[in-house]
Every structure is written in C-alpha cells, then in structure tokens.
C-alpha positions, 0 to 999 in steps of 0.5 A: 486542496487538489483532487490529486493531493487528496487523492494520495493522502487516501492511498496513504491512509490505505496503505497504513490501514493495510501495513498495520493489519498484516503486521498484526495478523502476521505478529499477534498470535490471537489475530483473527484469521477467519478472512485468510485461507491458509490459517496454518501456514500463517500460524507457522509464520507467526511462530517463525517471526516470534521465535526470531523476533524480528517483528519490526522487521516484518512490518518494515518489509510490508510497508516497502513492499505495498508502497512499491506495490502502489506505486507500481499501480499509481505508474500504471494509472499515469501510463507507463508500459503497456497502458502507455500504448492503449491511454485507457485509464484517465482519473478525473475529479468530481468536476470531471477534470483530469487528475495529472498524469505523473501520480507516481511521482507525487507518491513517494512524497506521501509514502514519506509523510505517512511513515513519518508521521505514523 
C-alpha cells in the first residue's frame, strides 16, 4: 500500500475517533467533561440536544464539518493559498519520498469509505 493510502486511512481513523467522541460528550449526559473547560455550557448543550432530540443530527454535523476541517488542512499541506507561495510543507515517507502533493483530493474517497463503513 501507498504511503499516502495509509496515510488517510489514518486521518480517517482520527477523524471517526474524534466524530464519535464529541458526539458522546455532546449527547450523553454521563460523559466525562473534566478535558473541557466550559462543563456548563456543555451540559447546556446536551440538554438542548436531549430536549430536541436531534442526536444523529448532532453527529452528522460534526462528522461534516471535521471532514471539511481535514480537508481544509490535507489542501494546505498540498499548497493551496498562502502556503502555495512559500512551498514549505513537503510529506515524505520513511524512505524519504514525497507523498504526492493532491492530498485533499484523494480525501474525500477516504471520508466516503470510513462513513460507510462505519
């Protein structure tokens, strides 16, 4: 397998990682919250998100807006806008060879395969 395969099948696995844990903290009222800092507004955000039951809602919103957050990032890693101008962000693999530099386009293939596998 390519470097860059496995690669986004990693940023895939984080991504779901992260989707599913701000789901729960943001659905479960016994989630932990002692990593966040404002604990009352997130209670008041479960309640809000309990009382209009719109759970899945909840999850499909931050599952779309982290995938765009990461394929802002993987964009900017390629070189797009200001990074475009200065070319300072190479990835290589262990072997010290590029990884292509059209990231973002190859993710939202691995978006599509980690939500519907999930």
């Amino acid at each position: 397998m390519k470097a860059e395969e496995l690669f986004l099948i990693e940023v895939a696995k984080i991504h779901r990682y992260w989707v599913k844990t701000a789901t729960q903290v943001l659905t479960d009222e016994s989630a932990d919250l002692f990593a966040f800092e404002n604990e009352d507004g997130i209670r008041q955000l479960q309640a809000a998100i309990k009382s209009a039951n719109c759970q899945e809602q909840v999850e499909s919103f931050i599952d779309q807006i982290s995938a765009g957050v990461v394929h802002s990032i993987l964009a900017g890693l390629d070189g797009s806008g200001s990074l475009k101008e200065i070319s300072g962000v190479s990835l290589v693999d262990v072997d010290g060879q590029p990884l292509v530099t059209y990231l973002h386009e190859l993710w939202p293939d691995h978006y599509m395969n980690q939500t519907s596998s999930s």
